[in-house]
TIZA-145915 format. One line per field, with one value per residue: residue in one letter; x, y, z of N, C-alpha, C, CB in turn. Coordinates in steps of 0.2 Angstrom, whole numbers, plus 2048, in hexadecimal, padded with zeros to 3 digits. Glycine has a CB too. Example, Ala and Ser with C-alpha at 12.3 -4.5 7.8 and 13.67 -1.06 7.14 Angstrom:
// residues 2
res = c(a; s)
nxx = c(842; 840)
nyy = c(7E4; 7F5)
nzz = c(827; 823)
caxx = c(83E; 844)
cayy = c(7EA; 7FB)
cazz = c(827; 824)
cxx = c(842; 840)
cyy = c(7F0; 800)
czz = c(827; 827)
cbxx = c(839; 846)
cbyy = c(7EA; 7FD)
cbzz = c(82D; 81D)
This chain:
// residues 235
res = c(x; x; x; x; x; x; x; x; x; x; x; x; x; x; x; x; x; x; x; x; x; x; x; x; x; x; x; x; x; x; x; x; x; x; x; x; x; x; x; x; x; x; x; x; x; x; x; x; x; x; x; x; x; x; x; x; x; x; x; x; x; x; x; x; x; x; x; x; x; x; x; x; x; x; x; x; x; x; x; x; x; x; x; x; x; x; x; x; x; x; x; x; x; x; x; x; x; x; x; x; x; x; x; x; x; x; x; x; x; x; x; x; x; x; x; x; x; x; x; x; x; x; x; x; x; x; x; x; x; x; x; x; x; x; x; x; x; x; x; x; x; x; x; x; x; x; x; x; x; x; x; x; x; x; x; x; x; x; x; x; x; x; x; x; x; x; x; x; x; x; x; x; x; x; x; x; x; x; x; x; x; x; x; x; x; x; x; x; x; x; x; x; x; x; x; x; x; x; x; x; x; x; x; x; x; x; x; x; x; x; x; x; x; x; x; x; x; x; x; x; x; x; x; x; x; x; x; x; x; x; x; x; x; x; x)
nxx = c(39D; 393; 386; 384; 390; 392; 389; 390; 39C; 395; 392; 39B; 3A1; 398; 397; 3A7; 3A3; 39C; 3A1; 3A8; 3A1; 39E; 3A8; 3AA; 3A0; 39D; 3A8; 3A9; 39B; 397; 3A1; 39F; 392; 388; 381; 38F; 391; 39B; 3A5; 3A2; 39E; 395; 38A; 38B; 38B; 37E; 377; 37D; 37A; 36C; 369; 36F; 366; 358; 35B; 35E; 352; 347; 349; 34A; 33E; 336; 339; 336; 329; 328; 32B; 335; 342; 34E; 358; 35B; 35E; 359; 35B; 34F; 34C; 356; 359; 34F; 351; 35E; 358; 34E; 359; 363; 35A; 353; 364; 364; 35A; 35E; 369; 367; 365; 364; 35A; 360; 36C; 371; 374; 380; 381; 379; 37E; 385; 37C; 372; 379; 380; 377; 371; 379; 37E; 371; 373; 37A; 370; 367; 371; 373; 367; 35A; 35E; 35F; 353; 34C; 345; 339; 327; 322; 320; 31A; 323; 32C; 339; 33A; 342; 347; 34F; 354; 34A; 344; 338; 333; 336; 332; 33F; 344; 34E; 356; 34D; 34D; 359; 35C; 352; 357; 364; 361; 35B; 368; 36F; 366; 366; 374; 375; 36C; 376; 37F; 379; 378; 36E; 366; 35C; 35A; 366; 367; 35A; 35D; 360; 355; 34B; 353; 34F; 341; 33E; 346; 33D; 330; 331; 337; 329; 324; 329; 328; 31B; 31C; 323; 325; 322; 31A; 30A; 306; 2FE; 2ED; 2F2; 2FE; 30F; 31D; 327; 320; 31B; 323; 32A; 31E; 321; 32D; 32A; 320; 328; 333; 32B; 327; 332; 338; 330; 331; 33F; 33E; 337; 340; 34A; 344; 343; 34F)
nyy = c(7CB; 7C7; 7C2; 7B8; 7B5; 7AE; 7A4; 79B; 799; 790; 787; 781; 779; 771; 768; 765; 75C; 755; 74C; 749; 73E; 737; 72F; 729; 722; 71B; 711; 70C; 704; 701; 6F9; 6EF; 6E5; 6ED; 6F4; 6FF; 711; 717; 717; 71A; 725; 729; 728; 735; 73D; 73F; 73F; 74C; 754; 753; 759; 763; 76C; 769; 76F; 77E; 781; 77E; 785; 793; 794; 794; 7A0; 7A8; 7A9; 7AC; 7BC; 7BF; 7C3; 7B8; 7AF; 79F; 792; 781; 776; 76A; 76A; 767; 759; 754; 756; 74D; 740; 73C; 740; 734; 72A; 729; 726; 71C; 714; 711; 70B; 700; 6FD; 6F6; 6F7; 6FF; 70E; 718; 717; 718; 727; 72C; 731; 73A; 743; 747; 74B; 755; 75E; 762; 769; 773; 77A; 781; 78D; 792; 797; 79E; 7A7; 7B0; 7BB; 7BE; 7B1; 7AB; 7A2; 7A1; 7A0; 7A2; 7AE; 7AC; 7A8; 7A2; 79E; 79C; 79F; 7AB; 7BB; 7C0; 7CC; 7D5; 7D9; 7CF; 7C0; 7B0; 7A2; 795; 78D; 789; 782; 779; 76F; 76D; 765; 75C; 755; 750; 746; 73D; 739; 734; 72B; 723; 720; 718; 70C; 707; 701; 6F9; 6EF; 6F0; 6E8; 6EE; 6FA; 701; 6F9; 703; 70F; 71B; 71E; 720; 72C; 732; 734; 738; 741; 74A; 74A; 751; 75E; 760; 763; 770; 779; 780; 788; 791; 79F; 79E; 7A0; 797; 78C; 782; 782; 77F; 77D; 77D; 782; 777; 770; 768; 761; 75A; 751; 747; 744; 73C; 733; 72D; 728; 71E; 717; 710; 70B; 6FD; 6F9; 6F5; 6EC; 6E2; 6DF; 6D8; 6CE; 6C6; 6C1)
nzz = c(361; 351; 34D; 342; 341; 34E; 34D; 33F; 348; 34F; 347; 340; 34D; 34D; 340; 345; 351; 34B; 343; 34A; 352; 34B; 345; 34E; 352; 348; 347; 351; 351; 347; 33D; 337; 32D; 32B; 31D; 313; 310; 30F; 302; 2F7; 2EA; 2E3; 2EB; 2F3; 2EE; 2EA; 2F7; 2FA; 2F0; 2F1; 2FD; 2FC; 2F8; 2FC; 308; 304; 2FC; 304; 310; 309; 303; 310; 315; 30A; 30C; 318; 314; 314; 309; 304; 303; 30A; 317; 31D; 328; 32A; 31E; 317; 31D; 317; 307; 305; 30B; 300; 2F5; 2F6; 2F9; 2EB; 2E4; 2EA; 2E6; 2D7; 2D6; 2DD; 2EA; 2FB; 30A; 31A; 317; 321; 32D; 333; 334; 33D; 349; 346; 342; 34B; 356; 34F; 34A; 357; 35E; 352; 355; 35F; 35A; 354; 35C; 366; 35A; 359; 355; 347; 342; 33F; 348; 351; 35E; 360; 36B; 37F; 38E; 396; 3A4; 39D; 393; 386; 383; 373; 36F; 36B; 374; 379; 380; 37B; 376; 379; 369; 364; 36E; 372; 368; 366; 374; 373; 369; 36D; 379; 370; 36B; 375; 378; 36E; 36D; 37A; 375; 368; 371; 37B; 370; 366; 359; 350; 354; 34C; 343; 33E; 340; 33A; 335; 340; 347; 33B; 33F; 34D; 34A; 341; 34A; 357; 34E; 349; 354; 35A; 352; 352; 358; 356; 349; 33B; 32C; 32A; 31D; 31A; 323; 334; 331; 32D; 31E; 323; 32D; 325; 31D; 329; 32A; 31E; 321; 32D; 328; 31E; 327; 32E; 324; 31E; 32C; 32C; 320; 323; 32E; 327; 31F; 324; 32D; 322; 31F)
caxx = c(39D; 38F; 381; 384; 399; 392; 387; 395; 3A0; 392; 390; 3A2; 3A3; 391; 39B; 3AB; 39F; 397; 3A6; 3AD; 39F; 39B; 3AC; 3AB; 39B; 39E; 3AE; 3A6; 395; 397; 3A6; 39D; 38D; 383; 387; 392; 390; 3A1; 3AA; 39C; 3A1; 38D; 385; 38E; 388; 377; 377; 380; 374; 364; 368; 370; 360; 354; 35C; 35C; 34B; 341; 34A; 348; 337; 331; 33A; 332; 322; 327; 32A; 33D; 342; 353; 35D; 359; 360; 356; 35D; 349; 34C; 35D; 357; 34A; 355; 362; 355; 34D; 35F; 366; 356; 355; 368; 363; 354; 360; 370; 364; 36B; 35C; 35D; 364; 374; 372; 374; 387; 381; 377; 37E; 388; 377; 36E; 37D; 383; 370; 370; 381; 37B; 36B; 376; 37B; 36A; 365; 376; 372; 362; 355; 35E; 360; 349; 34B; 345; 333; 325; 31F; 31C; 31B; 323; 334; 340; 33B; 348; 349; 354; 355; 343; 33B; 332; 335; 335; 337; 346; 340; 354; 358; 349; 34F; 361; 35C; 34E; 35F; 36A; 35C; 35A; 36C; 36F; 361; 368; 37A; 374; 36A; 37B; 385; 377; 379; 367; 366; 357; 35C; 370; 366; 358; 360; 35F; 34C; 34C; 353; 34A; 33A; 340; 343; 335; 32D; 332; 335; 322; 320; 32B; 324; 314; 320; 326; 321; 31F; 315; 307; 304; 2F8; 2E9; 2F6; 305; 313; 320; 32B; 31D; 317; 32A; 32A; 318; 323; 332; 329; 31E; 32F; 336; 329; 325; 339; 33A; 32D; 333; 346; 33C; 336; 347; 34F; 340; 340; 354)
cayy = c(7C7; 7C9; 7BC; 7B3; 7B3; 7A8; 79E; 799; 796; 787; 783; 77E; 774; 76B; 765; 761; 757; 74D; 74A; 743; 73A; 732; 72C; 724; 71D; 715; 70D; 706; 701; 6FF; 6FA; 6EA; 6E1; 6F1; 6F9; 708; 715; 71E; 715; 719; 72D; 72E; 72B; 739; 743; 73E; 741; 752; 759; 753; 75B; 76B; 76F; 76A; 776; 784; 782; 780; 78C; 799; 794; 797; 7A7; 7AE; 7AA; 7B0; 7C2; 7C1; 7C0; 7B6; 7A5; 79C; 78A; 77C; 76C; 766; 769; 762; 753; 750; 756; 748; 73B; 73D; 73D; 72D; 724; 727; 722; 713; 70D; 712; 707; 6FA; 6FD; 6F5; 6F9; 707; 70E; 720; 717; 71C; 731; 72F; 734; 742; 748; 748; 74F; 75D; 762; 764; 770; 778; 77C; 788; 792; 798; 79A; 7A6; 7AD; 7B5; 7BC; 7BF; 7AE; 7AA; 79A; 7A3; 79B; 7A6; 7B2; 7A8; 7AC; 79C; 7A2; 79A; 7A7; 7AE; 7C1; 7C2; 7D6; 7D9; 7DA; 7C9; 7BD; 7AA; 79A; 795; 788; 786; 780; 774; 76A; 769; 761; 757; 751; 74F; 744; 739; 738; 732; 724; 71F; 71C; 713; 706; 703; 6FF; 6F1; 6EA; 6F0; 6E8; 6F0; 701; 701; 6FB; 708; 713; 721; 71E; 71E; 731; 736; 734; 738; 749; 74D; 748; 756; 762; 762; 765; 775; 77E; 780; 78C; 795; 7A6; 79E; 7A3; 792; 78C; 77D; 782; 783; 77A; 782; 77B; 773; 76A; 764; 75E; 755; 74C; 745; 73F; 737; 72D; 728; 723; 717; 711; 70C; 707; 6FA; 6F4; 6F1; 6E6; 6DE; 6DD; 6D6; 6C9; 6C1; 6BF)
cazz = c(35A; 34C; 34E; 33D; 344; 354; 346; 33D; 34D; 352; 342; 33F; 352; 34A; 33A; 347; 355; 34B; 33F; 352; 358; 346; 345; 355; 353; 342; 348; 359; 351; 33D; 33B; 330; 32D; 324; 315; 314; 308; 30C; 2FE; 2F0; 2EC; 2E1; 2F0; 2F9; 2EA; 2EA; 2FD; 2FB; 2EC; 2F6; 303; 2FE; 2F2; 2FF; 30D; 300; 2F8; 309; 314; 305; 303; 313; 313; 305; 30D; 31C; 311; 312; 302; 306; 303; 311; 318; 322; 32A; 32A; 315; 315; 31C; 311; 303; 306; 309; 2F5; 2F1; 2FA; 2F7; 2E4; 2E3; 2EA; 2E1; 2D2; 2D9; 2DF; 2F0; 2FE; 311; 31C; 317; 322; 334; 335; 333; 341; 351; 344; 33F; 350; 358; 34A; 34C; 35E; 35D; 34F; 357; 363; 354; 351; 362; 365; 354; 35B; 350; 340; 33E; 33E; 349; 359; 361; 363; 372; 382; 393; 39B; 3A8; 398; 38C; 383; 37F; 36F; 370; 36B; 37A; 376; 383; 375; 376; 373; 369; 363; 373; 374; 364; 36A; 37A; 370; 364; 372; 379; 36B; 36C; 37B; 37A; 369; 371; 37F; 36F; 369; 377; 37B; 36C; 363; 352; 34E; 353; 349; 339; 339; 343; 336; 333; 348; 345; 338; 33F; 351; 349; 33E; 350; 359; 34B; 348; 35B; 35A; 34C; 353; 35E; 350; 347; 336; 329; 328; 315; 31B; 328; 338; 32F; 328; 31C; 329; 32E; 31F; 31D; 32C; 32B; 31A; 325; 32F; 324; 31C; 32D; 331; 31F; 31D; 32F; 329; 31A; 324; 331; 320; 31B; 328; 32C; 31B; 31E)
cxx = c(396; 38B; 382; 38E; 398; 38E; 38A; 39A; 39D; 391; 397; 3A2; 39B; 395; 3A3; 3A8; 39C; 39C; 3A9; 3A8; 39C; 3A1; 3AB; 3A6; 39B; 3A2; 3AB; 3A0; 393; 39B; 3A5; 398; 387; 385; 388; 390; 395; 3A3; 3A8; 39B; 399; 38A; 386; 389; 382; 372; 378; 37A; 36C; 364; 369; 368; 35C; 354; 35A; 354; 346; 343; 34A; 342; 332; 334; 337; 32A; 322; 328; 332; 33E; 34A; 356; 35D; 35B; 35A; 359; 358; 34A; 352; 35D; 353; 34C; 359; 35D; 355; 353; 362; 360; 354; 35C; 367; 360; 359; 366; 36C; 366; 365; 360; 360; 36A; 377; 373; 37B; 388; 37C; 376; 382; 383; 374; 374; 37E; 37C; 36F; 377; 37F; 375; 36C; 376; 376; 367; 36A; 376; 36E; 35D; 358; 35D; 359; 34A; 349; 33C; 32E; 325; 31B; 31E; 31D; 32A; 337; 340; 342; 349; 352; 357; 34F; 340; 337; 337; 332; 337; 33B; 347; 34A; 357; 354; 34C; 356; 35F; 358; 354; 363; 365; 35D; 363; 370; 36D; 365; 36E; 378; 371; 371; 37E; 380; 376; 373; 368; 363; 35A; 365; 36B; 35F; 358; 35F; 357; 348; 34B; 350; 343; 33A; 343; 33F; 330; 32B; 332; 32E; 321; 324; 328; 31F; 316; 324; 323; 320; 31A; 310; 306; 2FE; 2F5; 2F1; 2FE; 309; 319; 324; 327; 31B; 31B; 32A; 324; 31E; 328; 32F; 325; 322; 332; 330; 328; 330; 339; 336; 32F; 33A; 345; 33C; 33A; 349; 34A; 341; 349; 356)
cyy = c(7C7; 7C2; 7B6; 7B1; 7AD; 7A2; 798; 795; 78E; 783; 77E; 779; 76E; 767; 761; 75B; 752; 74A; 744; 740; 732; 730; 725; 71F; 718; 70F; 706; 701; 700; 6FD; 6F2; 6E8; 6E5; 6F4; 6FE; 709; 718; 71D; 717; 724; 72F; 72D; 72F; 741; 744; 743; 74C; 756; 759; 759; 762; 76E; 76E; 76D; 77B; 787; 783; 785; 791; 799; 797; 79D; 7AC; 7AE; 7AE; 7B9; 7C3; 7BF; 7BF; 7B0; 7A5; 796; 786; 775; 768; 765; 764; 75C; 74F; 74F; 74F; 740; 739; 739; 738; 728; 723; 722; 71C; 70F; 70D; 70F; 701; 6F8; 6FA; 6F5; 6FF; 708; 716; 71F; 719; 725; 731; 733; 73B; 745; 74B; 74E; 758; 762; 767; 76A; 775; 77D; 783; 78C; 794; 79A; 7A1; 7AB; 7B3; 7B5; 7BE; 7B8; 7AA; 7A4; 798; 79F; 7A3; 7A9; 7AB; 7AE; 7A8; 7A0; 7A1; 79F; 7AA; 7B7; 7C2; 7C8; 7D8; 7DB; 7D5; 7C5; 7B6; 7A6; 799; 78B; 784; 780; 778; 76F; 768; 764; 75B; 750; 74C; 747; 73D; 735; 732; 72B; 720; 71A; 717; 70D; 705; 6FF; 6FA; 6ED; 6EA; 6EF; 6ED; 6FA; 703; 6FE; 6FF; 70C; 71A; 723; 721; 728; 734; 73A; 738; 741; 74C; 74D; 74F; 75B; 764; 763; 76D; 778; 780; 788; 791; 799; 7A3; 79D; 79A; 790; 785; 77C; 783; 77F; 780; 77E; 778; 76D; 766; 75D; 75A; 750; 746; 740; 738; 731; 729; 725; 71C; 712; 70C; 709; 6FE; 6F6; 6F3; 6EB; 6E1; 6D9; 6D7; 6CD; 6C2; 6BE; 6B8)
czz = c(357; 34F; 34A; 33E; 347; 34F; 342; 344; 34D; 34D; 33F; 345; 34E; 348; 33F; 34D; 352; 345; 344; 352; 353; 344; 349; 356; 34D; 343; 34D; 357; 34C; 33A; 335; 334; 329; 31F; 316; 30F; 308; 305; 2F7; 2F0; 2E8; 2E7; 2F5; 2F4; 2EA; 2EF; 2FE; 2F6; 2EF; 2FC; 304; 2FA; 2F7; 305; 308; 2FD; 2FD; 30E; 310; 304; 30A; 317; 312; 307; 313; 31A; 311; 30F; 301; 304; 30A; 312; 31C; 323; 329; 31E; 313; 316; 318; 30B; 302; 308; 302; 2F4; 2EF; 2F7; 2EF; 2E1; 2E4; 2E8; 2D9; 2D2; 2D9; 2E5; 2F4; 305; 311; 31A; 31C; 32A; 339; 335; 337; 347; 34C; 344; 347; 354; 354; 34B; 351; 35F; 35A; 352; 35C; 361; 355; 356; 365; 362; 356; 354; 348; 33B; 33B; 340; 34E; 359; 360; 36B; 377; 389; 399; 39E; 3A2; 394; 38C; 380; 37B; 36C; 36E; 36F; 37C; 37B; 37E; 378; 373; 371; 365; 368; 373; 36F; 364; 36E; 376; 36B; 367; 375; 376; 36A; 371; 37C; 372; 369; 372; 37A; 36D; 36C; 37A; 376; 365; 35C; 34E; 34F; 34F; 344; 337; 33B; 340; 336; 33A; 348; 340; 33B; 347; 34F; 345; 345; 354; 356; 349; 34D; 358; 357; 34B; 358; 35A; 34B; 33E; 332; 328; 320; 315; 323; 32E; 338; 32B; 324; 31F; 32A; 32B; 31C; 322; 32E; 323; 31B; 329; 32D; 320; 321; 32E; 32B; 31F; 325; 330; 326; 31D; 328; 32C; 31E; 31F; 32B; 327; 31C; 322)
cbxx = c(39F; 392; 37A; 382; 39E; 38D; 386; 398; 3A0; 38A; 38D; 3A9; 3A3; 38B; 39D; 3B1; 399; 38E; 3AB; 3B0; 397; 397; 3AF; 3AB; 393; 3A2; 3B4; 3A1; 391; 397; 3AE; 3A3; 38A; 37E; 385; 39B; 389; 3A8; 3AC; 391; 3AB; 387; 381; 39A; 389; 377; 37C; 388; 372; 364; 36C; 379; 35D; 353; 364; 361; 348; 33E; 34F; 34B; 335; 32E; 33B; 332; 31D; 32B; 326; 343; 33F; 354; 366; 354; 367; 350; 35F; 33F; 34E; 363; 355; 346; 359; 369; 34F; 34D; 363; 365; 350; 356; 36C; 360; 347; 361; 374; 365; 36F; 356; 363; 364; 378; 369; 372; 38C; 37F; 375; 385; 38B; 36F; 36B; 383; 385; 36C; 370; 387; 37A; 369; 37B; 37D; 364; 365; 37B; 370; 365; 34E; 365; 365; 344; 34F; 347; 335; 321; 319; 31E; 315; 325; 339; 33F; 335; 34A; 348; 353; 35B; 33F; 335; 330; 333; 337; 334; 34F; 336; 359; 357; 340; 34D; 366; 358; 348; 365; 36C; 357; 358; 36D; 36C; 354; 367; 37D; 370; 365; 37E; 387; 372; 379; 364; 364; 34F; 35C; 37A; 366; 352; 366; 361; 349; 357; 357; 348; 337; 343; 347; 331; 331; 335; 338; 31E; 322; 330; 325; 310; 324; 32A; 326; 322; 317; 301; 30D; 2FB; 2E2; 2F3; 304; 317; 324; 32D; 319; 316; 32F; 32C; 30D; 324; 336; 329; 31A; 334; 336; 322; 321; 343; 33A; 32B; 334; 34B; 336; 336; 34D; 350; 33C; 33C; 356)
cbyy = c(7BF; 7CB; 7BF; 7B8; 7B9; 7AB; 7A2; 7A0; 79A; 787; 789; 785; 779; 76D; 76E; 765; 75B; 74C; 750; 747; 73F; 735; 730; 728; 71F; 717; 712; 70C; 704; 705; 6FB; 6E4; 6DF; 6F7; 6FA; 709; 71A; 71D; 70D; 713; 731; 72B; 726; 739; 744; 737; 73C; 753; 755; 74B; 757; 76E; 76B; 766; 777; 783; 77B; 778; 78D; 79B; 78D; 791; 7A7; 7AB; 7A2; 7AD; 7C8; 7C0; 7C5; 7B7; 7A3; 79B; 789; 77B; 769; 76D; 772; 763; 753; 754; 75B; 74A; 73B; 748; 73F; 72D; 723; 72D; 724; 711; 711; 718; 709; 6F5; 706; 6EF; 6F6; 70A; 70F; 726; 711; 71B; 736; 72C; 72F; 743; 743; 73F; 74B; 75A; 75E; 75B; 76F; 776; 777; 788; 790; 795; 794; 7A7; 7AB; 7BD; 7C2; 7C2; 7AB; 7AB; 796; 7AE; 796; 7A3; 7B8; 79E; 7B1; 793; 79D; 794; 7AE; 7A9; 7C9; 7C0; 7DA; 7D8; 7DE; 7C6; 7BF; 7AA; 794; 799; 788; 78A; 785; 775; 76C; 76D; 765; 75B; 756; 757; 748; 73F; 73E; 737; 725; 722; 71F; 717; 708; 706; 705; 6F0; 6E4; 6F5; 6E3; 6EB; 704; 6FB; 6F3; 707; 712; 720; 715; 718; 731; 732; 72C; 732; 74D; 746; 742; 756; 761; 75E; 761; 775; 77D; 779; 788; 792; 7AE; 79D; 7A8; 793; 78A; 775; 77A; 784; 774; 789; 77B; 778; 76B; 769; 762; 759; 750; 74A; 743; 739; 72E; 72B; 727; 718; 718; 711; 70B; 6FD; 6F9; 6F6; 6E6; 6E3; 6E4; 6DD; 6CB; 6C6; 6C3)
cbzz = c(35C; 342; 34D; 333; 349; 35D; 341; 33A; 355; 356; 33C; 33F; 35D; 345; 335; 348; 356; 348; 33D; 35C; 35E; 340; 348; 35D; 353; 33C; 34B; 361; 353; 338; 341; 32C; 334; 325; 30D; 315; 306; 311; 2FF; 2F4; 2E8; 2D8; 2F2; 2FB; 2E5; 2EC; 300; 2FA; 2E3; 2FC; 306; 2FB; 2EA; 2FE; 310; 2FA; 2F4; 30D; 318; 300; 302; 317; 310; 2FD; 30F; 321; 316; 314; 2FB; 30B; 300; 312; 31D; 321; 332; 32E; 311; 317; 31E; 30F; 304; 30C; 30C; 2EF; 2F3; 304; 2FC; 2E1; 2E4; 2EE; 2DE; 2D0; 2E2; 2DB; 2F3; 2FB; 312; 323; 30E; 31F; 335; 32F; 32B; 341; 357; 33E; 33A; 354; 358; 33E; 34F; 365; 357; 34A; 359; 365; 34D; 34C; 368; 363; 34E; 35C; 353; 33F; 33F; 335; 347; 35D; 36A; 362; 36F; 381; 394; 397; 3B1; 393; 38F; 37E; 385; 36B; 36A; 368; 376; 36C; 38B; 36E; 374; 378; 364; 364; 378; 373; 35D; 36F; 382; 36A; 362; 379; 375; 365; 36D; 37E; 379; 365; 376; 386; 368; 368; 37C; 37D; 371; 365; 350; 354; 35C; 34E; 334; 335; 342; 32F; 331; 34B; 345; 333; 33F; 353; 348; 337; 354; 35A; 348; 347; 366; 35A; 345; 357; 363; 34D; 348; 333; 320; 32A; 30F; 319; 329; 340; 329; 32D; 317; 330; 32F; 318; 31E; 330; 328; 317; 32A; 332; 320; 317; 336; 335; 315; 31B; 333; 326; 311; 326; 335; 31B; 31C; 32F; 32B; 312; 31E)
């Protein structure tokens, strides 16, 4: 099977994974007290323009820097993307509070799946680690034994995953309403470690856009996790 065939395969179980687990966690753990946004079809659009323009713009960006002159995706972009989106519609709604804590286990999960996809894919798909010389190392047919830093942000997802369940299921207010913000930051966290481990091209001293992207998330995780104590205080 072609590298972008197995790509697709994981990419499709991502999309049905967290379709399953975001089901199950809405129902178990949302089913009332925060606000839904299912029922509200502009902020799906909001969400969906954010998000697809800010995959497309920063994984072709750092593309073109890296010399391949291609359309590119990023989940670090699409994240970002659909934040802007969401939180404009909001100050434009007058919407206040999280509404993103029902797409958390899909996100974190569909992540950690997908993340297989590009590790299977190998080097066509540019999301392999540098040259190391730890036993893990991965030769993806060059010769170059790499971190396989795919792997590292799955298990970091999964991770995350895992601890964030186990907050549900004792009951954690605090984590079920800024849950999202929880995961934001929790992957800008990591994603900044990895990409120190990765071949692209810097654009700030030994940043590259990814990073720059993720110092961004996370000064919006902590600033909203912030303002939702704020919130939740004054009520």
């Amino acid at each position: 099977m072609q590298p972008m065939a197995v790509h697709a395969v994981f990419d499709v179980a991502a999309w049905l994974s967290a379709w399953a687990i975001g089901r199950w966690v809405s129902q178990r753990y949302f089913a009332g007290g925060l606000r839904t946004p299912f029922s509200d079809p502009l902020y799906f659009i909001a969400l969906g323009i954010g998000a697809i323009a800010g995959a497309l713009v920063f994984g072709s960006l750092n593309m073109t820097l890296a010399g391949l002159w291609q359309i590119g995706h990023s989940i670090a972009g699409a994240i970002a993307g659909g934040v802007v989106g969401v939180e404009l519609y909001k100050r434009i709604a007058g919407i206040k509070g999280s509404t993103g804590g029902q797409f958390v286990a899909s996100l974190a999960l569909g992540i950690a799946v997908g993340r297989l996809g590009c590790f299977f894919a190998g080097l066509p798909d540019f999301t392999y680690g540098t040259a190391t010389a730890l036993p893990w190392g991965v030769d993806f047919g060059d010769g170059i034994a790499r971190h396989p830093v795919q792997l590292y942000e799955s298990a970091a997802m999964l991770a995350f995953l895992a601890a964030y369940l186990y907050a549900l299921t004792r009951g954690s207010e605090a984590v079920r309403s800024s849950g999202f913000y929880l995961f934001t930051g929790w992957y800008a966290a990591q994603r900044f470690a990895w990409e120190f481990l990765k071949p692209y091209p810097p654009v700030l001293g030994p940043l590259n856009v990814f990073h720059l992207i993720c110092i961004a998330l996370l000064a919006y995780s902590i600033w909203m996790m912030r303002q939702t104590h704020e919130l939740r205080a004054a009520v």
